[in-house]
C-alpha positions as CSV (number, residue, x, y, z in Angstrom):
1,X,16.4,20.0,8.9
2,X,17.1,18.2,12.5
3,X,15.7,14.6,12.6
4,X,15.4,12.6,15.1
5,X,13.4,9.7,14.3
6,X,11.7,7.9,11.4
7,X,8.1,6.4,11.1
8,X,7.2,3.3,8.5
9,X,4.0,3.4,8.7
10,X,2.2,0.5,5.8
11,X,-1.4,-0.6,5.0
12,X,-0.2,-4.3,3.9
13,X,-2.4,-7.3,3.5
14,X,-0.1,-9.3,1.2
15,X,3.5,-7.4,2.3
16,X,4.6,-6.0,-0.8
17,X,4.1,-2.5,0.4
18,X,5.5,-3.2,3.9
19,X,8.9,-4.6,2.1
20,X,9.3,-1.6,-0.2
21,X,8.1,1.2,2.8
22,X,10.9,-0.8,5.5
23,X,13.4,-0.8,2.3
24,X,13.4,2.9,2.0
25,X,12.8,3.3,5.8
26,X,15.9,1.0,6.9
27,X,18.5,2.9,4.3
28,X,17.5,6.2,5.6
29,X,18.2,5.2,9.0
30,X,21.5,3.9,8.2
31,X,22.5,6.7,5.8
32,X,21.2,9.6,8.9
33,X,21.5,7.7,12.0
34,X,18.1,7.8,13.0
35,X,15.9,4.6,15.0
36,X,12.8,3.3,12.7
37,X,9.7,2.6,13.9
38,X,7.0,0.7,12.5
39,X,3.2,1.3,12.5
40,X,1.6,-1.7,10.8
41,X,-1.6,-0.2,9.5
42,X,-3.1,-3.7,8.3
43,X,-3.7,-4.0,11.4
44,X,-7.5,-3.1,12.5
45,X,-6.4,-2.1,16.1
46,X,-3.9,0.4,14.9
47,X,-6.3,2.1,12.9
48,X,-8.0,3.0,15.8
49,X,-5.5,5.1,17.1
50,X,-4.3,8.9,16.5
51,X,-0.7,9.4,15.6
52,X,0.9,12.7,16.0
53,X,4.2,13.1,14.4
54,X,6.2,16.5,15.0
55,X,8.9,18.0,13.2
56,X,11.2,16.2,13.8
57,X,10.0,13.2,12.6
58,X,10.3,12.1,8.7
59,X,7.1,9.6,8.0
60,X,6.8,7.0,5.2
61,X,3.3,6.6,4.3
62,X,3.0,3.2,1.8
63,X,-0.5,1.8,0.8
64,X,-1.1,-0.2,-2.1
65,X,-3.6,0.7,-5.0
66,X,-7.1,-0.4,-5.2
67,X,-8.3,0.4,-8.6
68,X,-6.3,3.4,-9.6
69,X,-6.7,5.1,-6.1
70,X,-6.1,4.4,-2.0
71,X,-7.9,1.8,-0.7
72,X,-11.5,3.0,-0.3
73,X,-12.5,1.6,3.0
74,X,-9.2,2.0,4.4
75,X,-8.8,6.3,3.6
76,X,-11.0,7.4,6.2
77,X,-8.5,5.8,8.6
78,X,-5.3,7.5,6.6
79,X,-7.4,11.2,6.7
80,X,-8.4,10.8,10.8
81,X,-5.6,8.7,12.0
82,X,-2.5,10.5,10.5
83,X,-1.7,14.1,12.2
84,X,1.3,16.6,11.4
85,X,2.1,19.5,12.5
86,X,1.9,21.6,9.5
87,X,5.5,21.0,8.5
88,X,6.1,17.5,9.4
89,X,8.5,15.8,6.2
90,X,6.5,12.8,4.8
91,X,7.2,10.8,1.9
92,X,4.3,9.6,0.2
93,X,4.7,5.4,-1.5
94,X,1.9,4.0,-3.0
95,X,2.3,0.4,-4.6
96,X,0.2,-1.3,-7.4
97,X,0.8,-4.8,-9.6
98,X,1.7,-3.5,-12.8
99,X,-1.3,-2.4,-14.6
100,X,-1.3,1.5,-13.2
101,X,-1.5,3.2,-10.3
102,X,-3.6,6.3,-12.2
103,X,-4.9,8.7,-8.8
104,X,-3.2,7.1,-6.4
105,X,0.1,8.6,-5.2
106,X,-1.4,12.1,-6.0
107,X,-4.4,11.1,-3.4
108,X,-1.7,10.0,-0.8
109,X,-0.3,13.4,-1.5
110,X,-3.1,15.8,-1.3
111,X,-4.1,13.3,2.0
112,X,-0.5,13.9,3.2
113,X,-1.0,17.6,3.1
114,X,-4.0,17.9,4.6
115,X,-3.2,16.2,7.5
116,X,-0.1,18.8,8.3
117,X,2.7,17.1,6.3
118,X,4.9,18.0,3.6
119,X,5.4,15.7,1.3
120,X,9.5,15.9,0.5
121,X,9.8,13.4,-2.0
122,X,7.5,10.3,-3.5
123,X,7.3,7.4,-4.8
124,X,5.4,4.7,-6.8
125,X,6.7,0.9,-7.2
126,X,5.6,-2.0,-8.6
127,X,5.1,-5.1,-6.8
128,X,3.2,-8.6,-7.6
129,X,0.2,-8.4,-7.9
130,X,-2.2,-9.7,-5.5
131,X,-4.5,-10.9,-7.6
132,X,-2.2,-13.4,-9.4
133,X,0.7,-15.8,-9.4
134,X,2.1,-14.3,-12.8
135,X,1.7,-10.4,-12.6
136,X,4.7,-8.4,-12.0
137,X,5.5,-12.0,-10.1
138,X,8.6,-12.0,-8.0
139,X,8.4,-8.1,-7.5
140,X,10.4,-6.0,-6.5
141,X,13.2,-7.5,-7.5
142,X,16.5,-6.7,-7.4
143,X,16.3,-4.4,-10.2
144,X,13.8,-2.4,-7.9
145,X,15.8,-2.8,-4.8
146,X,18.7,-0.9,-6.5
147,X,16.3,1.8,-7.7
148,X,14.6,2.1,-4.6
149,X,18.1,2.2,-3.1
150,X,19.4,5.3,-5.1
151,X,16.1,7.2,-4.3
152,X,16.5,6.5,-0.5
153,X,20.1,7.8,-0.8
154,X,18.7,10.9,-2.9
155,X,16.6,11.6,0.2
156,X,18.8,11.3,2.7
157,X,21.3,13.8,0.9
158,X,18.1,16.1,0.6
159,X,17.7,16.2,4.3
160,X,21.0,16.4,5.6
161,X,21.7,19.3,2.8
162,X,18.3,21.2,3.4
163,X,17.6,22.8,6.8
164,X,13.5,23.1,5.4
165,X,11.3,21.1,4.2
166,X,10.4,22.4,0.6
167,X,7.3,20.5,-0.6
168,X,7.6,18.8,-3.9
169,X,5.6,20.1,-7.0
170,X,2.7,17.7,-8.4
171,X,-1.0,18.8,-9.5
172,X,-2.6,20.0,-6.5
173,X,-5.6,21.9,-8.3
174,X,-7.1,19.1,-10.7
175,X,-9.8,17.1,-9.2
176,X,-9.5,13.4,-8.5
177,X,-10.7,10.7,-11.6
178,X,-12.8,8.0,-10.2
179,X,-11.6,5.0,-9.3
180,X,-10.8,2.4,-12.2
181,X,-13.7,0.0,-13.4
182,X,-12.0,-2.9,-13.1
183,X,-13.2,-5.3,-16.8
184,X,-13.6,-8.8,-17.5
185,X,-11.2,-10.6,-20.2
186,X,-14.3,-9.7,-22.8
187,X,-13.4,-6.0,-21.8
188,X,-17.2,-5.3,-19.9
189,X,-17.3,-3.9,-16.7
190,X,-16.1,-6.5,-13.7
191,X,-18.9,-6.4,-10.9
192,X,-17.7,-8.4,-8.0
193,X,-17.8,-5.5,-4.9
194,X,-19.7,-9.0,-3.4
195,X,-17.5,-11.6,-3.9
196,X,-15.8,-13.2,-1.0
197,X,-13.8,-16.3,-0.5
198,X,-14.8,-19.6,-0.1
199,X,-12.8,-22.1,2.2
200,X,-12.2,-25.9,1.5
201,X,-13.0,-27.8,5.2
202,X,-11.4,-30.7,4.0
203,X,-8.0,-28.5,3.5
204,X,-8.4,-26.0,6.3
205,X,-6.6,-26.6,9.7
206,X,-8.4,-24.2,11.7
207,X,-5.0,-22.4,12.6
208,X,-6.7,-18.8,13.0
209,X,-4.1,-17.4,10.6
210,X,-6.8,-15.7,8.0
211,X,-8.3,-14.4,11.2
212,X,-5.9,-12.8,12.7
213,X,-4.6,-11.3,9.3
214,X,-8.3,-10.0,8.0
215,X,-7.5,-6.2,7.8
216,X,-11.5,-6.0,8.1
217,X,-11.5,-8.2,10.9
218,X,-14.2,-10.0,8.9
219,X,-13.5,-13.6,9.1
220,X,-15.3,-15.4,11.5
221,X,-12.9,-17.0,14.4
222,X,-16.0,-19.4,15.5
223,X,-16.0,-20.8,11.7
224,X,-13.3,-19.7,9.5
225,X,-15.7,-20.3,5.8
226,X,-18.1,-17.4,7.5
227,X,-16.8,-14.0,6.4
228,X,-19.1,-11.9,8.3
229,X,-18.1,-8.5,7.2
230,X,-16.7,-6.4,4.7
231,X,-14.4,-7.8,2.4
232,X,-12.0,-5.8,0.5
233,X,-10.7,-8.2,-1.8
234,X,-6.8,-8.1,-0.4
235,X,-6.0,-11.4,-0.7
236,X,-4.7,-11.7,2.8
237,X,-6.4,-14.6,3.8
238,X,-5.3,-16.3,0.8
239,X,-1.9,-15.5,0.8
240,X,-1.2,-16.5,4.1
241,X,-3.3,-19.8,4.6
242,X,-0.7,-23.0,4.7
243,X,-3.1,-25.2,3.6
244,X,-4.1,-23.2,0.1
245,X,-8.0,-23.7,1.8
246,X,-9.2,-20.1,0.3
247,X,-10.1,-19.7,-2.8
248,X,-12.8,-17.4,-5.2
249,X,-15.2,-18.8,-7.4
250,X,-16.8,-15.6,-8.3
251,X,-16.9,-15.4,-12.1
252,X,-16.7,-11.6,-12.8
253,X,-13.9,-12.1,-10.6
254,X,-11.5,-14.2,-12.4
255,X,-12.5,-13.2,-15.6
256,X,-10.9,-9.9,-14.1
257,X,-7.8,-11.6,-13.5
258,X,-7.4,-12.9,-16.7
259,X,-7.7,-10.0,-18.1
260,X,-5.0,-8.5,-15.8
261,X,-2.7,-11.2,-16.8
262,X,-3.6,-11.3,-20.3
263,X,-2.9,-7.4,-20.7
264,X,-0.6,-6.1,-18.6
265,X,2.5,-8.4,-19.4
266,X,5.0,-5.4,-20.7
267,X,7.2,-4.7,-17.5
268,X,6.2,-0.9,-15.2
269,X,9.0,0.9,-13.6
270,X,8.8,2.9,-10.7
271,X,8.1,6.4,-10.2
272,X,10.3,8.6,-8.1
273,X,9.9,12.4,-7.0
274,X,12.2,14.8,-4.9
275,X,12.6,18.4,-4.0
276,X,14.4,19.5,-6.2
């Protein structure tokens, strides 16, 4: 297989998925002397946009995982925005905070394959969650990192070995689960496909930052409380305010998170699949 570039491309509000996609991303360029480059799919504007990626071109897909599955609102983007040729080498990463990722990486798969890619080798890696402080907190660690390290090397040796792509095996005929019903700590159904976050005035700076870093572009730049659109629940906005000005108050909500952090203590490990 001749390569001659590589393509991270990341759905990212919160940047776990972006570190372990340019992780797997920078080793293969080192180990196969290829140039990186990035698509930052967070972004609203680069949704907008078709990307055509030939043969010659090895693309890292990551997204992280909304309730067992790809982010809902953000797949139509990933099925029209994402074009191969029919035998472009993809590598499917999806990324979730410990409880499960359940549909996810198989939907990134069957996605990957429909859009004219062949998906050479997968993965699926933990990082903290971005509901919480404490879930799978400080993750991926190094433990990961070494993990995530031998896979990349795995790959590379697959490509420079190989001169095809040969798709890996998974379950291509079984029809998606729904996505997960996320539960309260009382273990009843969570509702909160409403809730949205709430900013302190007396904390917020008016800096723009939760703007500019809305995936939905949602949050009003002429008053930063206002979120005037969709809003998907990333967490964005609260990870990257200074001031710690956004918060949630919805009660189905945080009783979800509790239950998260209440349940899911025992430590996940990642998933990794390659041609064999």
């Amino acid at each position: 297989m001749v390569l001659r570039q590589i393509y991270a491309l990341y759905f990212s509000p919160t940047g776990g998925t972006e570190k372990i996609v340019s992780s797997i991303a920078d080793t293969l360029s080192r180990l196969l002397e290829l140039p990186v480059h990035s698509i930052d799919f967070t972004c609203l504007e680069n949704r907008q946009k078709e990307y055509h990626f030939s043969n010659d071109s090895l693309v890292i897909i990551g997204t992280p995982v909304y309730a067992g599955r790809i982010p809902n609102k953000i797949l139509p983007d990933f099925k029209k925005c994402i074009v191969g040729t029919g035998h472009t080498p993809v590598i499917p990463v999806c990324v979730y905070g410990n409880r499960n990722y359940d549909e996810a990486l198989r939907e990134l798969l069957l996605l990957s394959e429909e859009n004219g890619c062949i998906p050479v080798a997968a993965a699926a890696m933990i990082s903290q969650h971005a509901f919480s402080d404490t879930l799978a907190k400080g993750r991926p660690d190094i433990q990961d990192f070494k993990k995530l390290n031998s896979f990349s090397k795995n790959i590379a040796q697959l490509l420079k070995d190989d001169s095809t792509a040969v798709a890996i095996d998974y379950d291509r005929a079984t029809p998606l689960a729904p996505y997960y019903t996320p539960l309260k700590a009382d273990l009843t159904p969570a509702r909160f496909l409403k809730a949205k976050p709430l900013t302190d005035l007396q904390k917020c700076s008016h800096c723009g930052l939760c703007v500019r870093k809305c995936p939905m572009n949602s949050i009003s730049e002429e008053d930063v409380s206002k979120v005037t659109g969709v809003c998907i629940k990333c967490q964005a906005c609260i990870k990257i305010c200074p001031a710690h000005a956004k918060y949630f108050v919805d009660e189905a909500f945080l009783s979800h998170v509790e239950m998260l952090e209440n349940t899911y203590t025992e430590r996940k490990e990642p998933t990794f699949i390659i041609t064999n």
